[in-house]
C-alpha positions in Angstrom: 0.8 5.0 40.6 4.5 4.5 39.8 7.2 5.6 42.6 9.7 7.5 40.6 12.7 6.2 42.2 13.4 3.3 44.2 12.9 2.9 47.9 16.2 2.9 50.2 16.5 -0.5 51.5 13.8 -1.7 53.9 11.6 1.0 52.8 10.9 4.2 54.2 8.6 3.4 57.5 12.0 3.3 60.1 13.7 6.4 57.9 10.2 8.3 58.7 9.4 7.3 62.3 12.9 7.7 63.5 12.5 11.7 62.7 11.4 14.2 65.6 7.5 14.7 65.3 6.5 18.6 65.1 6.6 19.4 68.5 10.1 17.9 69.4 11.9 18.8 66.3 10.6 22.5 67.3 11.9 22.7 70.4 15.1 21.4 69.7 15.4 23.2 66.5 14.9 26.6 68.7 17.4 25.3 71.3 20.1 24.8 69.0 19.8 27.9 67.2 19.5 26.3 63.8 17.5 29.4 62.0 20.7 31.6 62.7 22.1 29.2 60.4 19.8 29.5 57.4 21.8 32.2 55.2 24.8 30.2 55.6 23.4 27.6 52.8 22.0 30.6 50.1 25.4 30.8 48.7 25.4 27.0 47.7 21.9 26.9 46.2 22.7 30.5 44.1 25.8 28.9 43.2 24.2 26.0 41.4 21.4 27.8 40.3 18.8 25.7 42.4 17.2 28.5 44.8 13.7 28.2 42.1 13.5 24.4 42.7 14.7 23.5 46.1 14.3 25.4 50.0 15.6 24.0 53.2 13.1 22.4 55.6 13.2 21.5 59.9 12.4 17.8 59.5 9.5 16.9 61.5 6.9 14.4 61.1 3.1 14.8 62.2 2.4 11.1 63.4 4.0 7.8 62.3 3.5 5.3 59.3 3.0 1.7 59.6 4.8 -0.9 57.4 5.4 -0.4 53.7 3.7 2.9 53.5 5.3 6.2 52.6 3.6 10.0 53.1 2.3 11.5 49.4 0.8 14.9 49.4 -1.5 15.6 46.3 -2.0 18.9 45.6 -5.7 20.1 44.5 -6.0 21.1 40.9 -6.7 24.8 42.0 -3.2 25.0 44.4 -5.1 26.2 47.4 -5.4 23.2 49.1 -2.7 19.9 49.7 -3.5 17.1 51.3 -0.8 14.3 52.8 -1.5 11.2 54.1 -0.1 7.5 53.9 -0.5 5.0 50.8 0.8 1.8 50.7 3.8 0.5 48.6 3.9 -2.7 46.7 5.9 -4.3 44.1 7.0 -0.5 43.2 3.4 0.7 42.9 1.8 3.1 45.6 -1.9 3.5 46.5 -3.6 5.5 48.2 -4.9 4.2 52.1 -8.5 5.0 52.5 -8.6 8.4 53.4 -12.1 10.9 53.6 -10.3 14.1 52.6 -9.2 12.5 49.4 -13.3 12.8 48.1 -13.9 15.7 50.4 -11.1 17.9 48.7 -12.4 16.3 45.5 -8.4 15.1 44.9 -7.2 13.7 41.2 -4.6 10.6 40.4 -1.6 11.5 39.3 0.5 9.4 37.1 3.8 10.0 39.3 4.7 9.8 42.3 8.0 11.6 43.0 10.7 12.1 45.9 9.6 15.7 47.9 11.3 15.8 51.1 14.8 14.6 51.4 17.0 13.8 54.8 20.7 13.7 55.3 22.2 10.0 56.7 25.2 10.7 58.7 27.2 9.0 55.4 26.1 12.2 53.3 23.2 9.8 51.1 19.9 11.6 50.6 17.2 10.1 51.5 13.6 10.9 50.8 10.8 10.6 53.5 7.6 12.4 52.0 6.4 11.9 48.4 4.5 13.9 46.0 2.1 12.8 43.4 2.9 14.2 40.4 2.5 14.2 36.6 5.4 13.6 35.4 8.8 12.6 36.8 11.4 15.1 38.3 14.9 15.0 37.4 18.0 13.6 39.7 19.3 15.7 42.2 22.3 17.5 41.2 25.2 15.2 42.9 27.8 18.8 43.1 24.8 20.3 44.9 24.0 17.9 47.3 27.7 16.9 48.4 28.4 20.5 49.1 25.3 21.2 50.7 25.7 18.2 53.0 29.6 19.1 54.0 28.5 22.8 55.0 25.6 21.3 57.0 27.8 18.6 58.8 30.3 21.7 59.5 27.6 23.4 61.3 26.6 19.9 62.7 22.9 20.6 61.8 22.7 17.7 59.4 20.0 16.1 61.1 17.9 19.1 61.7 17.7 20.4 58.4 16.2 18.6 55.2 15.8 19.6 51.6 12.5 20.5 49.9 11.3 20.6 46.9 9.5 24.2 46.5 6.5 23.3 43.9 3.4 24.8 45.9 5.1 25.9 48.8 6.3 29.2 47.7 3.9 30.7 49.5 4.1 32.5 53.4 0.9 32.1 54.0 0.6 28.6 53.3 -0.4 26.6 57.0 0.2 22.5 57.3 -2.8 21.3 60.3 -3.2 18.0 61.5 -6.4 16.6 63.2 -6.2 15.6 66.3 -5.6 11.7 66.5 -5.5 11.7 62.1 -2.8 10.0 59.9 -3.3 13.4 57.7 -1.8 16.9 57.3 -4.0 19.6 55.2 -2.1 22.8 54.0 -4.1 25.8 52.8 -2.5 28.1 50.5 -3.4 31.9 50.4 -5.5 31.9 53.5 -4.9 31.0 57.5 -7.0 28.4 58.8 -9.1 29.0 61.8 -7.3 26.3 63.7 -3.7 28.2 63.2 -5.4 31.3 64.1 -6.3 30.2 67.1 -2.8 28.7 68.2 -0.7 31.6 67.0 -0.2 33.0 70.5 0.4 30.2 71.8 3.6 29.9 70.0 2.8 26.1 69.1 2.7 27.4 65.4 6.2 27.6 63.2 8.2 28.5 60.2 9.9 25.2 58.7 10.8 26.2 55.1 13.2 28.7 54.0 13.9 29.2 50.1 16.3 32.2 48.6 15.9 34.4 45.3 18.3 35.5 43.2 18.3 38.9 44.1 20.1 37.3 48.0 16.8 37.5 49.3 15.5 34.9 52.4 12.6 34.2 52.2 10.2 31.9 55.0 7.4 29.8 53.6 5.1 27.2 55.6 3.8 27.5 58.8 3.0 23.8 60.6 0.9 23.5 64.1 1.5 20.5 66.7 1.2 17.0 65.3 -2.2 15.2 65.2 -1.3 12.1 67.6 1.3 13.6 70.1 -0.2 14.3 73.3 2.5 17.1 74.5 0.9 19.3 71.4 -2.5 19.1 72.7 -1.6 19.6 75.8 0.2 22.5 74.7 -2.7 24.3 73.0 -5.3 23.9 76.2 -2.3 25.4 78.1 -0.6 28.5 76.5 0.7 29.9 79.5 2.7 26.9 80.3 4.8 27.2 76.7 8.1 25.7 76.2 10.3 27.2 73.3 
């Protein structure tokens, strides 16, 4: 399938790895207070008329990519089930890596694959880390939006914490990313919470990481991710709830 737009230079495997997995990107996120900060940012994306197409997300990654591949979630034709895992890039094509919840979930090709997850560089450039296959192509981010979003996030100095999103299946609050322990994939059920977050909810290893707005002034959380599926400090984590750190 086509990539949409072009890769930042390099690729995308360093941009990817070199964010906080789950677990860390948590923590700190919790430390620093960044969800205090959330309603700061509604007035920029009412003021470009953006709050239907784009949230804020914690960056976090669930385990790492290896060269020349990029993270593409498909989305099953229903919209009750995503699944995100790596496919490999080359010469400007992507394809999928073999992968058993492709068949399982019973997934479809798309003709698309588009830019989903964005980062802030410390320069103010956008740059995406997680993909979405899509069927058709999405349109440039608006350059007024994204300049003032970045400032007001660098003013706050949370530049690096906070990503932007694009919303299509996400609008959802009980929509819940897992990992499988030791898996290069993340599976997020829509409408329904998995066993495996039900069981981790008092454990406090499970957490919001997308915000969106309506147009009414409204906040609104959507997503709920649990521990990553190759860090060791998440599993340990779950076999020990009573030794929690927020």
């Amino acid at each position: 399938m086509a990539l949409s737009c072009p890769l930042p230079p390099g690729g995308c495997t360093s941009h990817f790895n070199s964010i906080p997995d789950f677990c860390c990107a948590k923590r700190a996120f919790d430390e620093r207070g960044v969800r205090n900060l959330i309603n700061e940012f509604k007035r920029i994306f009412l003021y470009h008329d953006v709050q239907d197409e784009f949230g804020l997300i914690m960056n976090h990654r669930h385990f790492l990519l290896e060269e020349n591949e990029i993270l593409v979630e498909t989305l099953k034709q229903d919209g009750n089930i995503s699944v995100a895992f790596p496919w490999r890039v080359k010469d400007g094509e992507a394809h999928p890596t073999p992968n058993s919840e492709w068949d399982q979930h019973n997934l479809t090709r798309k003709e698309f694959i588009v830019p989903q997850t964005w980062k802030f560089y410390q320069d103010g450039s956008l740059i995406p880390y997680e993909f979405l296959a899509s069927d058709s192509p999405q349109p440039e981010l608006s350059r007024p939006f994204v300049a003032e979003l970045f400032e007001v996030m660098r003013l706050h100095g949370v530049q690096d914490a906070l990503g932007l999103r694009r919303l299509d299946g996400d609008r959802n609050e009980e929509a819940f990313e897992v990992t499988p322990e030791g898996r290069r994939v993340s599976i997020t059920t829509m409408g329904r919470k998995p066993e495996e977050i039900t069981a981790e909810m008092s454990t406090g290893a499970v957490g919001k990481v997308l915000w969106y707005f309506t147009k009414d002034g409204n906040t609104e959380e959507a997503m709920g991710c649990s521990r990553c599926g190759t860090c060791i400090f998440c599993w340990n984590f779950i076999a020990m709830p009573n030794e929690q750190v927020t």
